[in-house]
C-alpha positions in Angstrom: 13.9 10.2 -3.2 11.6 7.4 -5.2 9.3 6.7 -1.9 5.8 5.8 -2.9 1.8 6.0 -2.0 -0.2 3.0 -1.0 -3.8 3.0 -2.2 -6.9 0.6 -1.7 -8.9 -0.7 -4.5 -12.6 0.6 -2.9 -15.1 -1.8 -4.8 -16.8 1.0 -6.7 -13.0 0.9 -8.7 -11.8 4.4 -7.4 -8.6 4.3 -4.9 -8.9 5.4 -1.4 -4.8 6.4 -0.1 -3.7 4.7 3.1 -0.2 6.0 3.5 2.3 8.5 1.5 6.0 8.3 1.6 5.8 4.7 2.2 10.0 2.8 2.2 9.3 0.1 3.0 6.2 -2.8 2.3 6.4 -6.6 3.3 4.4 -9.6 3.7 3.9 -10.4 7.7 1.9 -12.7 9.4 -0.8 -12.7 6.4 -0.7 -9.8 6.1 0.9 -6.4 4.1 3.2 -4.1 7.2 3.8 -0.7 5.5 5.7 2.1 6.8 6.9 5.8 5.6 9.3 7.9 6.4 7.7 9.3 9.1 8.0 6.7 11.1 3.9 5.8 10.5 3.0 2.1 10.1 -0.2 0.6 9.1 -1.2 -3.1 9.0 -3.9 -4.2 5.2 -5.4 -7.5 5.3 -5.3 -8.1 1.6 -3.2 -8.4 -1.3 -1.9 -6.4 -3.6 -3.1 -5.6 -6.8 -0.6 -4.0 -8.7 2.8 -2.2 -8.5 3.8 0.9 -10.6 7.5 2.0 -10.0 7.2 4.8 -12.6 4.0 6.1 -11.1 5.5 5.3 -7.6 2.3 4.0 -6.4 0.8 0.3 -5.0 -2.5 -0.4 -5.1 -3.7 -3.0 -2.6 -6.9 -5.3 -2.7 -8.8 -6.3 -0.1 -9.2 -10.1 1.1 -12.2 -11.7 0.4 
């Protein structure tokens, strides 16, 4: 299985984790729908940062 963790960039530069195991991540209605295999979904009013498919991670910014 290649699911991934979303993180948020926290402004002192560290990562604070939102949600593990997430399949699938989109763009809606402004703003980033995430949801894992568990059925858990979570709404992030930002954008993201960076994708790393070998580290299986997304790191997510927050709007400004």
């Amino acid at each position: 299985m290649c699911e991934t963790n979303v993180y948020m960039e926290q402004a002192d530069g560290k990562e604070l984790l939102l949600l593990e195991n997430v399949e699938i991540l989109r763009p809606e209605g402004g703003k980033i729908y995430m949801k894992n295999l568990f059925g858990e979904q979570n709404y992030f009013d930002g954008t993201i940062k960076e994708i790393s498919l070998t580290k299986h991670k997304i790191i997510l910014r927050k709007q400004e």
